[in-house]
C-alpha atoms as a printed R data frame, in Angstrom:
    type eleno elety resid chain resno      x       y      z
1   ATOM     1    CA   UNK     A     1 38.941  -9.561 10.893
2   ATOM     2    CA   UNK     A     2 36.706  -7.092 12.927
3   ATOM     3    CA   UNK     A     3 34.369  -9.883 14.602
4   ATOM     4    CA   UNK     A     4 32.167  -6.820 16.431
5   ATOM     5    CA   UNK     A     5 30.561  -6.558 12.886
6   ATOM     6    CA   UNK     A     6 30.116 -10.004 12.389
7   ATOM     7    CA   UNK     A     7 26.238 -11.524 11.367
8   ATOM     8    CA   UNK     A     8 25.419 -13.246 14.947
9   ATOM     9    CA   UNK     A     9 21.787 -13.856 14.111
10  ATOM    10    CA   UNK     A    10 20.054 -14.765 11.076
11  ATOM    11    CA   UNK     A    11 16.597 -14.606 10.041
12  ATOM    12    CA   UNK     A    12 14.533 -17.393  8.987
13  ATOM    13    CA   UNK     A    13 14.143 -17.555  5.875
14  ATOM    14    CA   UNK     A    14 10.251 -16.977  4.600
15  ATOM    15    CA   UNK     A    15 10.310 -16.321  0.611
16  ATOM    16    CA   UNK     A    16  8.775 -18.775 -1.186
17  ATOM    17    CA   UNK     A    17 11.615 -21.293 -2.619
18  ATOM    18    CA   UNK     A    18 14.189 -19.855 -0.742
19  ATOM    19    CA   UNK     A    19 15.755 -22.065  2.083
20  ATOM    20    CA   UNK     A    20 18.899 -19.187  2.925
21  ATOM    21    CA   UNK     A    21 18.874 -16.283  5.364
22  ATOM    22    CA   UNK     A    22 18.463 -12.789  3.818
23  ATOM    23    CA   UNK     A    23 19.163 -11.300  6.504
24  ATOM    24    CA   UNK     A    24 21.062 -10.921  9.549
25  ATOM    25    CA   UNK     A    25 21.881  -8.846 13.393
26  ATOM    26    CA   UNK     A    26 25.290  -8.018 14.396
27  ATOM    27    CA   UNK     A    27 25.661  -8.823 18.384
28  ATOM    28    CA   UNK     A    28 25.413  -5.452 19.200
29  ATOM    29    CA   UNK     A    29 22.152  -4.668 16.986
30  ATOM    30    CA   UNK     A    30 20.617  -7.949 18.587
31  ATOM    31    CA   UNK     A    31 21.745  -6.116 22.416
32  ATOM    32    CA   UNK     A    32 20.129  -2.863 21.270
33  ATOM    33    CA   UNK     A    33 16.667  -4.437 20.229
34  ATOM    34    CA   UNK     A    34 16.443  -6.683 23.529
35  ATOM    35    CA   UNK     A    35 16.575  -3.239 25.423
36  ATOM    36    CA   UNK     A    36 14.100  -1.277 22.541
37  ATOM    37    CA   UNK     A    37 11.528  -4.735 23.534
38  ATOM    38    CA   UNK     A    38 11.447  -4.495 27.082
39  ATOM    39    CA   UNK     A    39 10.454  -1.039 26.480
40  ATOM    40    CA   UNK     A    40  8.518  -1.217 23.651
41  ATOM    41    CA   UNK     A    41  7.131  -4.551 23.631
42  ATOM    42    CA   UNK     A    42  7.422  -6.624 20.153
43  ATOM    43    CA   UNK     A    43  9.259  -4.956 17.703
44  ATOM    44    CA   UNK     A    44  9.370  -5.161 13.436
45  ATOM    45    CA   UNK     A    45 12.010  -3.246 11.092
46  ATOM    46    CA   UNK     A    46 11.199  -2.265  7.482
47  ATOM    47    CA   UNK     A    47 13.748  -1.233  5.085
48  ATOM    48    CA   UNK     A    48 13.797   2.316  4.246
49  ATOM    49    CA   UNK     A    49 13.698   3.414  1.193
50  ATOM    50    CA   UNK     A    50 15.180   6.457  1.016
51  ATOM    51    CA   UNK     A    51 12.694   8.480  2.981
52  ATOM    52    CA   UNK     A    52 14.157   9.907  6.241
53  ATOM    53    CA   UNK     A    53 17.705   8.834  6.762
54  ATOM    54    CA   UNK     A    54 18.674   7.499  3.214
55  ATOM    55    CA   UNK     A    55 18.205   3.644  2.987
56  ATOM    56    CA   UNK     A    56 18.312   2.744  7.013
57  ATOM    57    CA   UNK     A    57 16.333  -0.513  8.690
58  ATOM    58    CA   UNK     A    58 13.773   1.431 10.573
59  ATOM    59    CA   UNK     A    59 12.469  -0.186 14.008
60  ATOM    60    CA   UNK     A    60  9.129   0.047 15.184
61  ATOM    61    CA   UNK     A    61  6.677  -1.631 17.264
62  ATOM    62    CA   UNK     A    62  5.357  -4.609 15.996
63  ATOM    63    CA   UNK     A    63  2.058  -3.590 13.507
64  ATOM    64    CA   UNK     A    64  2.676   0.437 13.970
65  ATOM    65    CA   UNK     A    65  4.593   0.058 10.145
66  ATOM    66    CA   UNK     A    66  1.705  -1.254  8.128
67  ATOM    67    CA   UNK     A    67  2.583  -3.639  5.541
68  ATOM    68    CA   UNK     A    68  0.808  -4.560  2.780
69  ATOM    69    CA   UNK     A    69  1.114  -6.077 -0.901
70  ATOM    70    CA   UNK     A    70  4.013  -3.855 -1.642
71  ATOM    71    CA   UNK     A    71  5.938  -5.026  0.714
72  ATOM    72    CA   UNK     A    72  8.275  -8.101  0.862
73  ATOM    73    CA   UNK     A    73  8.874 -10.054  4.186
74  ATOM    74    CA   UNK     A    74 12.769 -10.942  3.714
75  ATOM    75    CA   UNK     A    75 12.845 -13.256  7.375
76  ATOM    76    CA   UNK     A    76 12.023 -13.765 10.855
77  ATOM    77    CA   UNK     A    77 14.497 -13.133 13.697
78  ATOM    78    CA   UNK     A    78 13.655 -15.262 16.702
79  ATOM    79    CA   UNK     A    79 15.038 -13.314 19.388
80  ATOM    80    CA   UNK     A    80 15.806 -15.189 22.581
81  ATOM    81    CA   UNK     A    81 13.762 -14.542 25.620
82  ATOM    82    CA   UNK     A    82 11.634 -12.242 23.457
83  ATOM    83    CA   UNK     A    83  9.636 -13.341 20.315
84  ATOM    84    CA   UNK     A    84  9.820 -13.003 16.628
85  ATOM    85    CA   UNK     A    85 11.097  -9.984 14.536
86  ATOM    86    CA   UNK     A    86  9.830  -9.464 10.925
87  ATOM    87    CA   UNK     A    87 11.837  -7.919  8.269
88  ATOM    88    CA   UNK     A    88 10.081  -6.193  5.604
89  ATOM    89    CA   UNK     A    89 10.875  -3.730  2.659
90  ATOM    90    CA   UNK     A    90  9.294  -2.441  0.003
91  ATOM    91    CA   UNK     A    91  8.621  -4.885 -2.981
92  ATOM    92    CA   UNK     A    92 10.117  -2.289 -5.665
93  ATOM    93    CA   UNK     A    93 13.438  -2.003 -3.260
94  ATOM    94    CA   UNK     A    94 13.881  -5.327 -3.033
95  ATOM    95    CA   UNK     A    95 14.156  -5.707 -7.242
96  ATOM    96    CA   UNK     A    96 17.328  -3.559 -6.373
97  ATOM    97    CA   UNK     A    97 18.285  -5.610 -3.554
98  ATOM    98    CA   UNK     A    98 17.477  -9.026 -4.075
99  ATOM    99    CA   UNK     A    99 21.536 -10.139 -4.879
100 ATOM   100    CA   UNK     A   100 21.906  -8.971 -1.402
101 ATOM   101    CA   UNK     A   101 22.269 -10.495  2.066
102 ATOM   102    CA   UNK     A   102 21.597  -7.810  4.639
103 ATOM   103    CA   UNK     A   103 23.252  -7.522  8.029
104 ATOM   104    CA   UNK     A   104 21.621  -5.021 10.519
105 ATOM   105    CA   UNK     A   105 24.203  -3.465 12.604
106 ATOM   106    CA   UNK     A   106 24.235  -0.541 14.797
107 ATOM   107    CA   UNK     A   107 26.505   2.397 15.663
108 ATOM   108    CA   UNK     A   108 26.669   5.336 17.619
109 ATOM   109    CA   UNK     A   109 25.247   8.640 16.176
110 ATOM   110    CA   UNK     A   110 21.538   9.811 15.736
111 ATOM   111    CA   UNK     A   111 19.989   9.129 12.395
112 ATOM   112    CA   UNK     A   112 17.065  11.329 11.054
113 ATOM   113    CA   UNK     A   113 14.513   9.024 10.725
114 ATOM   114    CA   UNK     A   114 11.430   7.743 13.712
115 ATOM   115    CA   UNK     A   115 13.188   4.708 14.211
116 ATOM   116    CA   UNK     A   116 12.994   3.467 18.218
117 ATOM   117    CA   UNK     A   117 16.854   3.679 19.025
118 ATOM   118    CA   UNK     A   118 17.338   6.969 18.039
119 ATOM   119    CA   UNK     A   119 16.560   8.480 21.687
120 ATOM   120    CA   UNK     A   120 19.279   6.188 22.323
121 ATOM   121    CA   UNK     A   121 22.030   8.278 20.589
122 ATOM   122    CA   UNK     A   122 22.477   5.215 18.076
123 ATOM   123    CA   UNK     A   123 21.039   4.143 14.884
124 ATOM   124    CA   UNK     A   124 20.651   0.898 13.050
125 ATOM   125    CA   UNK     A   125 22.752   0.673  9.458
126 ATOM   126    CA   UNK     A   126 22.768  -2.463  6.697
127 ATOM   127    CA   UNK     A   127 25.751  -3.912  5.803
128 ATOM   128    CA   UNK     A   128 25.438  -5.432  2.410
129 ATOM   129    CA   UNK     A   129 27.199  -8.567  0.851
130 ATOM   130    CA   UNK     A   130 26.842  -9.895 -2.831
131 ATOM   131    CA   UNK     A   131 24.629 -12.915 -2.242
132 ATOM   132    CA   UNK     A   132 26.371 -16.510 -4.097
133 ATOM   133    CA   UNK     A   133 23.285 -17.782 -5.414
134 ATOM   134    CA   UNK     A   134 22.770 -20.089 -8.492
């Protein structure tokens, strides 16, 4: 089993009713955004959807993504030594999504989109899972 790719984080869940994360970091995402917030400051991610590069978890500084009543908060990374993360993507995605649990990861390789890491020479991904839920 490849542990590298492995959830290491997960997000609090916030959806009404809902007491299981939606969402999770691989180590190596969770590395990358402690680096993008000491230069950036406080950080969000909303879920792409399909603008840009495809359907990729686009990082921004905190409140520079608007988000409004379309969009769906999925959870809230607290990131040690830093602060909270918000997850967010579009309420019409998320009817597609919503049997899903959602692991950011990261690999090497410049995506297309304004996400923060791409000056990096990486680029965040989701890795998807078929949620067990009654």
């Amino acid at each position: 089993m490849d542990t590298s790719r492995a959830p290491a984080l997960s997000a609090r869940p916030v959806r009404p009713g809902e007491d299981f994360s939606r969402v999770a970091l691989t180590a190596a995402a969770a590395e990358l955004l402690d680096a993008l917030w000491e230069r950036h400051g406080a950080l969000m991610f909303h879920q792409s959807g399909g603008c840009c590069d495809g359907s990729a978890p686009m990082c921004y500084p905190a409140g520079e993504f608007l988000t409004g009543d379309a969009d769906e908060q999925l959870g809230i990374f607290d990131l040690p030594g830093r602060g909270q993360l918000g997850f967010w993507m579009s309420k019409e995605q998320f009817a597609y999504w919503s049997h899903t649990h959602l692991t950011v990861d990261v690999v090497t390789g410049r995506g297309s989109g304004f996400s923060l890491e791409a000056p990096e020479g990486k680029r965040f991904l989701i890795r998807s899972e078929i949620l067990d839920i009654p």
